[in-house]
C-alpha positions, -999 to +999 in steps of 0.1 A: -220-063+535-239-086+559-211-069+584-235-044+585-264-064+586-277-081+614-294-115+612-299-150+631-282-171+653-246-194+644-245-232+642-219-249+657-196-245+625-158-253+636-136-217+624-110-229+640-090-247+613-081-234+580-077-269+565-114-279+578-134-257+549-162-273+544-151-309+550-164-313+588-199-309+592-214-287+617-222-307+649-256-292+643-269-292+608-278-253+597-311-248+588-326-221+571-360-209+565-373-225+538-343-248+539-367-278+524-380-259+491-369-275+457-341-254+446-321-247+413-285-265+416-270-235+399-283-206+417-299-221+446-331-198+445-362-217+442-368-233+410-399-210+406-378-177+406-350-193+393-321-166+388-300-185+361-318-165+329-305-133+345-267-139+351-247-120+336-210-117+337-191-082+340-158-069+342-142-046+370-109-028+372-111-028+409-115-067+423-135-078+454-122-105+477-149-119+501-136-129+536-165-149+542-174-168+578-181-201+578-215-203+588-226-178+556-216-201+533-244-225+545-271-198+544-291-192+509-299-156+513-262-150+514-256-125+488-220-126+484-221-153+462-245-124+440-209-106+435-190-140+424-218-146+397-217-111+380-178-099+385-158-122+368-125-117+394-142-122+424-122-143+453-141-163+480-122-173+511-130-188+542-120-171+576-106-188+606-095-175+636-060-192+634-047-186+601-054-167+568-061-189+537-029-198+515-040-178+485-052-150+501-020-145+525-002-150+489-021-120+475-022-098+501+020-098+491+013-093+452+031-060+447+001-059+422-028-055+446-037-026+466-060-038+490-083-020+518-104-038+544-136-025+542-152-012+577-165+017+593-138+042+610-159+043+643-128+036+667-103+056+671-074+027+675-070+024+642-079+057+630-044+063+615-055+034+591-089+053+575-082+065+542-114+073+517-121+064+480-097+090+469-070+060+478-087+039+453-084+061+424-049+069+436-038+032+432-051+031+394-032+060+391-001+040+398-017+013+375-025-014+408-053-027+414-077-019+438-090-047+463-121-044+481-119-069+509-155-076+527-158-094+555-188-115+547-208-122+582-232-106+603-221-073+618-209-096+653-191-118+629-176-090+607-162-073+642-148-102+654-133-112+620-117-073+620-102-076+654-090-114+649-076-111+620-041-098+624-027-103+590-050-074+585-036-053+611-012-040+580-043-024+552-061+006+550-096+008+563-120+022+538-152+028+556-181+029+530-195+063+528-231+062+507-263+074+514-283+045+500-308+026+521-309-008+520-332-026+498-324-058+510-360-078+525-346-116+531-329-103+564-342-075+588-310-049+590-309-027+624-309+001+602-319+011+569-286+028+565-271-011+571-264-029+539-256-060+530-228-078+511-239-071+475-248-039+480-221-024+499-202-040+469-225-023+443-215+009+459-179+006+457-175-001+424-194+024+416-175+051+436-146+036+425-154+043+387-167+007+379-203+021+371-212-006+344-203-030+362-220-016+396-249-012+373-252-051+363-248-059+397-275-038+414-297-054+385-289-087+398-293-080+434-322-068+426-339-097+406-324-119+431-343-099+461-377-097+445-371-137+429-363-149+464-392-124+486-420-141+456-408-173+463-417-172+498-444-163+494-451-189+467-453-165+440-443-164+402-428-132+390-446-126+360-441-106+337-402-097+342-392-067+362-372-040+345-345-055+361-353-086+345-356-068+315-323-053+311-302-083+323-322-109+298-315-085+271-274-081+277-270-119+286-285-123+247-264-096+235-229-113+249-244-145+233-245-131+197-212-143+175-188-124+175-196-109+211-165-109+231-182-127+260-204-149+237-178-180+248-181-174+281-199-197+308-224-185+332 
């Protein structure tokens, strides 16, 4: 997740009020790199490297519920918005420091849900919390469903969003256990062993037992990585990638007639 990523400075974003979401303005406007390129108004990737002919939905038993900081919803490269596009029960909510969105304190209390924060177990204060992926396929076991929440923010956000947030103080912490490398290039992590948002997704599903899913996802991360790396560089990806390839060719199979997700938007 970008928890474990590191990455630029904050703007003056106000997380203090959960009724605020995206209705006052940061005092100082964010700007990203490249914040002045002619974008798509779907995807927001440069309209060279658009994304939109590669999205492709997919379905999960396990759900992922983004706890995202403010700032990161202002910021293009933000890939947790790569997770809402592919996996169709993906939940987006806002953290303040005062009080937990509505919905999400509602669902934390759905009997329905089994929900773990997702963190590394590198403090022993709430080592009585850890569990590991065995929890995960112990609630579908018990026919729940598993909740992978992510705290969407840089890995100073993410620590402050654990340690604020104390109608977490109650969930299992599943740290992320993977030896993948980040493949991530619009951010520079600390480590190669720090991931970010969609890909410590990607790897949760996976281990989880959602593999087709994971598998459409990684695709996506990955034409979204090598679509937005060209397009800095001014550069038309051409001919398609593999990834490319593969998602192209499933987004016209669930269009056929017939195709249970041929009536489904994008």
């Amino acid at each position: 997740m970008a928890a474990f990523d590191s990455s630029a400075g904050e703007s003056s974003v106000n997380v203090d009020s959960p009724t605020s979401e995206h209705t006052r303005p940061p005092r100082r406007e964010f700007k990203a790199r490249g914040s002045f390129v002619t974008r798509c108004d779907h995807c927001q990737l440069p309209v060279l490297n658009c994304l939109c002919p590669y999205q492709v939905k997919a379905e999960s038993h396990a759900q992922v519920w983004l706890l995202t900081h403010p700032i990161e919803h202002y910021k293009p490269t933000n890939t947790g918005r790569l997770i809402r596009d592919v996996i169709t029960t993906t939940q987006v909510f806002t953290w303040y420091r005062v009080a937990p969105d509505a919905q999400l304190a509602a669902l934390l209390k759905d009997p329905r849900y089994a929900p773990f924060v997702i963190f590394p177990d590198d403090q022993p204060d709430y080592a009585d919390r850890v569990v590991g992926i065995d929890a995960v396929h112990a609630a579908k076991a018990q026919a729940r469903i598993p909740v992978f929440i992510i705290l969407d923010g840089t890995w100073r956000q993410a620590r402050r969003m654990f340690r604020k947030s104390a109608y977490l103080d109650g969930l299992p912490v599943l740290p992320l256990k993977s030896e993948r490398e980040t493949r991530y290039r619009l951010r520079k992590p600390a480590s190669k062993a720090h991931l970010c948002t969609a890909e410590v997704a990607i790897e949760l599903l996976r281990q989880g037992g959602d593999t087709a899913a994971a598998d459409v996802l990684d695709d996506y991360f990955e034409v979204f990585n090598d679509s937005y790396a060209a397009s800095r560089l001014h550069h038309k990806i051409d001919p398609p990638t593999a990834a490319m390839q593969r998602l192209a060719k499933q987004r016209a199979s669930d269009s056929e007639p017939g195709h249970p997700g041929a009536n489904r938007g994008t």
